[in-house]
Structures are given as C-alpha cells and as structure tokens.
C-alpha positions as CSV (number, residue, x, y, z in Angstrom):
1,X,4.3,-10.1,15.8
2,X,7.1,-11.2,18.2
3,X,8.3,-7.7,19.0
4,X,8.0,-6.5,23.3
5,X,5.3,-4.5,24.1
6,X,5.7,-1.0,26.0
7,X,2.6,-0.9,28.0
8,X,0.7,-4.7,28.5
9,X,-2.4,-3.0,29.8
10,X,-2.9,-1.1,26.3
11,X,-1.9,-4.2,24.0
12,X,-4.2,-7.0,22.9
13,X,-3.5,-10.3,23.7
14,X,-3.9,-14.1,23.8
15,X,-4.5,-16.9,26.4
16,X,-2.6,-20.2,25.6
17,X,-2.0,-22.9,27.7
18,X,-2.2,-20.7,30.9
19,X,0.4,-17.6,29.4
20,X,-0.5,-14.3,28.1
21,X,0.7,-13.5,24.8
22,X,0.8,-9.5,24.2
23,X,0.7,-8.3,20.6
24,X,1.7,-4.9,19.4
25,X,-0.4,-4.9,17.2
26,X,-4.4,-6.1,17.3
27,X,-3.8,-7.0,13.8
28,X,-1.4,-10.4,14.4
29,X,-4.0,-11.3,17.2
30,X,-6.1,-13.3,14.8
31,X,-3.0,-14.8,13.5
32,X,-1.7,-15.9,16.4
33,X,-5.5,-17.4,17.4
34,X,-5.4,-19.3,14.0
35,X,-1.7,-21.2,14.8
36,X,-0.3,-20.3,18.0
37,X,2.1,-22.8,18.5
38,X,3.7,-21.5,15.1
39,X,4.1,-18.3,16.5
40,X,5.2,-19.6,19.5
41,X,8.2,-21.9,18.5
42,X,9.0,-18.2,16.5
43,X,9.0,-16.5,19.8
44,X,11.4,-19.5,21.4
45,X,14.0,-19.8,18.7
46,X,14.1,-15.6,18.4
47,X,14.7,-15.6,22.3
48,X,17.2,-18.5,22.6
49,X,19.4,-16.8,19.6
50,X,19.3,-13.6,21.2
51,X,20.7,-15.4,24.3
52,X,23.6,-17.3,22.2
53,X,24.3,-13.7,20.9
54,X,24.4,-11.8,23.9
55,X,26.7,-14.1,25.5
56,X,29.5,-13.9,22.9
C-alpha cells in the first residue's frame, strides 16, 4: 500500500475526508476502508522522511 501509482484512471481507490487515495493494488483497498487513518498517518510520516532525506 503507500507506493505512487502510474496511471490513477486504472488504479482503485478510496474517498476520505474529501481526497482520493489511489491503491496499486485493489487488494489494500479493503484495508485501507477498514482503518484509513492508520494508513494515512503511514503515508504522512513516509512523505515527511523522504523530505528530511532529500534535503540532506
């Protein structure tokens, strides 16, 4: 789950609180549905250490 997608208009995805989350997979869909914010608060702390990183 939390990896980009290639091509949105192929991918399944989630509403949640007004955003589109994309899934590469349709698999994590249903995981995502069951706990989003979870997944979400994965997805934040993934981005904001790949921005620490890339500004080293």
């Amino acid at each position: 789950m939390l990896e980009e997608v290639e091509d949105p208009s192929d991918a399944a995805y989630s509403a949640y609180q007004g955003k589109r989350y994309y899934f590469c997979c349709p698999a994590c869909k249903p995981k995502f549905d069951k706990n989003p914010r979870k997944y979400i608060r994965a997805l934040k702390n993934k981005q904001a250490q790949a921005k620490r990183t890339s500004s080293r």
